[in-house]
N, C-alpha and C positions, 0 to 999 in steps of 0.2 A: 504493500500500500504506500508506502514511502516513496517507490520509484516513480507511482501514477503520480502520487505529489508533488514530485521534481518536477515531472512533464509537465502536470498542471501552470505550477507557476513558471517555466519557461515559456510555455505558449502564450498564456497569460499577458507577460514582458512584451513579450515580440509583436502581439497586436496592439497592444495598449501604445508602443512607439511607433508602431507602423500606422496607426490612426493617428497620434498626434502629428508625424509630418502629413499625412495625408491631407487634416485639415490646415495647420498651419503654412506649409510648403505650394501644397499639390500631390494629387494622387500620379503627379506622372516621375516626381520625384524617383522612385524606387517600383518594382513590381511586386513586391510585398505588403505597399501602401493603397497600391491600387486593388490587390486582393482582398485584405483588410477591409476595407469599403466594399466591398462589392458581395464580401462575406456575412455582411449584418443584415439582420433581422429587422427591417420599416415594415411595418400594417400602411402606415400610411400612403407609402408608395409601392404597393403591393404589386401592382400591375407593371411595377420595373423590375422589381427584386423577388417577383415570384419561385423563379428559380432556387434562390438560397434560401427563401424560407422553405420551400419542397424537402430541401435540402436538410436541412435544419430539426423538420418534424420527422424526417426520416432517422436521422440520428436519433434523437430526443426518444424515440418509441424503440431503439436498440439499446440506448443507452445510458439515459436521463437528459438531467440540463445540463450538460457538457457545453453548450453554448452558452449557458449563464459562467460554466468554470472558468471559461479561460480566452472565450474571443467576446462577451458584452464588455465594450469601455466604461461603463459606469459599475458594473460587478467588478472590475481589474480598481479601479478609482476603488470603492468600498474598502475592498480587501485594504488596500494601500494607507487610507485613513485610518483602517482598524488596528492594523499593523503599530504607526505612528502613533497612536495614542498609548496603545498595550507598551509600547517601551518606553513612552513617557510615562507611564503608572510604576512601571519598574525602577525606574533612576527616582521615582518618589516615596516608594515601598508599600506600592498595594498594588494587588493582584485583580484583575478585570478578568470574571468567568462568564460566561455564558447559561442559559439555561432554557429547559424544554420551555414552549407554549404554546398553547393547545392552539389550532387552526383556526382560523375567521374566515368569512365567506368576502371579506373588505377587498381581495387584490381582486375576485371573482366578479364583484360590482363595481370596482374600476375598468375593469376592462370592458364590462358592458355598457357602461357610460359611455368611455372613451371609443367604441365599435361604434356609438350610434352618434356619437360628433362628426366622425370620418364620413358615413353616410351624409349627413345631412350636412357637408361641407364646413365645419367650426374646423378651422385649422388653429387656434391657440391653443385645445386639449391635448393634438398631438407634439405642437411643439415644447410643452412641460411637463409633458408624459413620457415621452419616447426616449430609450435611452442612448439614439443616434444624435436625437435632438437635442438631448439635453449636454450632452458633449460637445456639440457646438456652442452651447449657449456657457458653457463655463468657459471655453478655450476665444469666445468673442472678446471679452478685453485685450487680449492679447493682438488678436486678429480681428477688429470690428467690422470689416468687411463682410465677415462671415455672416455678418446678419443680417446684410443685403439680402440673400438668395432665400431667407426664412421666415425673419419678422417685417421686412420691405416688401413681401408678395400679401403682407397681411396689414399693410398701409402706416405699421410703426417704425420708425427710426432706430440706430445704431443704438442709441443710447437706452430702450428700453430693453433692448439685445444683450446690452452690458450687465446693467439691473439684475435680469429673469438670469446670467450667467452666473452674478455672485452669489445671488439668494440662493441659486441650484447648488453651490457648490458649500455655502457655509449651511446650509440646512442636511448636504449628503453627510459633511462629516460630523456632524452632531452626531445624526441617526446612525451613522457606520461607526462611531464611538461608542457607542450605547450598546446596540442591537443589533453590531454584525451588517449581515447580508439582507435588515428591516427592510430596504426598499424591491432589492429581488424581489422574495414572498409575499410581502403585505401589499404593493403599491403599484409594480411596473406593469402593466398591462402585457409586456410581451410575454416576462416571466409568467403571467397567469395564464397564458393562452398554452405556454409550453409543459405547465404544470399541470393539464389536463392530460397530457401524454405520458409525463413524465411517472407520472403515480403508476400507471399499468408498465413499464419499461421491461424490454426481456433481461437486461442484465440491472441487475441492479443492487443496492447494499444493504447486507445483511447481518447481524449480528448472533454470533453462536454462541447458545443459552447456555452449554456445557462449558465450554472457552470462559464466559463473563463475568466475573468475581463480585459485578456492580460497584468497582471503584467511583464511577463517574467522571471521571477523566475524557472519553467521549463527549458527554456532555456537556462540560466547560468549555472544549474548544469548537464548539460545533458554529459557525457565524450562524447559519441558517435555522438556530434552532427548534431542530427536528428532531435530533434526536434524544429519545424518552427511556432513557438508562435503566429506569425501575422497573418497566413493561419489556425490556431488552428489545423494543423496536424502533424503527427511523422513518421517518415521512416522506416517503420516495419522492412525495409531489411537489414538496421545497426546498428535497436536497439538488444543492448545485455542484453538487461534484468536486469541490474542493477537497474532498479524502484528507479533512486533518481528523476525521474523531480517527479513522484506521489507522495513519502516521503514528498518531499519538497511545493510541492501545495497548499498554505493557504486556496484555495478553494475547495481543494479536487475535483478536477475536470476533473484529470485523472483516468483513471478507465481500468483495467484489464478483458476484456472480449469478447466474440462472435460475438453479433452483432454490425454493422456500425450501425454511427450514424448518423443522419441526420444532417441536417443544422437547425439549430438555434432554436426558439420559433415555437411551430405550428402556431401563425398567418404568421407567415415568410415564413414556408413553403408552407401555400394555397396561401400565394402572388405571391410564385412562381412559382408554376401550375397553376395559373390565369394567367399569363404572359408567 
């Protein structure tokens, strides 16, 4: 699990740079930048990027939210605030855990909102929703231009471009200081679209009842908290595939794979088909 880890945040790295020259620069910059781009997930511009999204739900139903792991810029951004705060807690001497909570139906009604803005043409829902968008909109002070092509087709200027950038970015790392991966699960529309797949996935992660001591150590690092230590199960529908409860496991007792597990020792389980 460790090694998927690596991979994870090297991929991670490598789109999270390949989007920032892509929008800073230009996508012609580099062919990694132009991939990058061309590899994310718009509802909004559906009818251009139909392809990668195909793409994308094809994975997600093999694998989870691998797209939330390691190629969403605002999932790589999160990770990267939560990182930066957790070692500012450290050089202060308090330890930042994580923990389960129970599921809301809020990211599911976001996206239903935000599905029927898109119909009915409101382009401001996608631009503060989307987490192509909202990457623009935090990398706009830097680059104002950028908000030509976004909030200038929606009749507002650079400067309220600038605004919706900082607010985006000082309210992500609140909530990515707090709650992890809060905005993936609860909020992002894409992530709720993909977490309807994600829950049924043929591979996906599981935790071995015999293996599990219930330290809880999975559960402290979990960003996306999903996973429920005391029921030794994981919420396949909001895990993004970041693989740190597995990394983390002294017992290596999370395990990436196919089949459901049963419940506990086999004496356990003829006890409970006798009963």
């Amino acid at each position: 699990m460790k090694q998927l880890r690596a991979i994870r945040i090297l991929m991670a790295t490598l789109f999270a740079l390949a989007i920032a020259a892509c929008l800073l620069i230009g996508p012609q910059i580099h062919p990694m930048a132009r991939a990058a781009w061309k590899s994310q997930i718009i509802l909004s511009a559906l009818a251009a990027t139909s392809g990668a999204a195909f793409v994308w739900l094809l994975l997600t139903f093999l694998f989870g939210r691998i797209y939330c792991a390691g190629v969403c810029p605002i999932g790589s951004l999160s990770d990267g605030f939560s990182a930066l705060f957790r070692k500012i807690d450290r050089k202060m001497g308090r330890k930042r855990v994580y923990s389960y909570r129970e599921p809301t139906r809020l990211q599911l009604n976001i996206l239903l909102v935000y599905l029927v803005c898109i119909v009915l043409g409101i382009g401001l829902v996608p631009l503060l929703l989307e987490p192509w968008n909202i990457t623009r909109n935090i990398l706009t002070p830097i680059r104002p231009d950028l908000a030509d092509s976004t909030w200038g087709r929606l009749g507002f200027g650079a400067v309220i471009g600038i605004v919706a950038g900082v607010v985006s970015a000082v309210l992500l790392a609140a909530v990515s200081a707090r709650r992890g991966r809060f905005f993936c699960t609860s909020v992002c529309p894409v992530g709720g679209a993909l977490s309807l797949i994600g829950s049924r996935s043929v591979i996906h992660l599981e935790i071995d009842r015999d293996a599990c001591d219930v330290c809880g150590i999975c559960e402290e690092v979990c960003p996306a908290e999903c996973v429920k230590v005391l029921d030794r199960t994981i919420d396949n529908s909001r895990c993004v595939r970041c693989f740190e409860c597995g990394a983390a496991c002294p017992r290596e007792a999370i395990h990436y794979q196919m089949n459901r597990n049963m419940p506990l020792t086999p004496l356990f389980r003829r006890a409970k088909q006798r009963t």
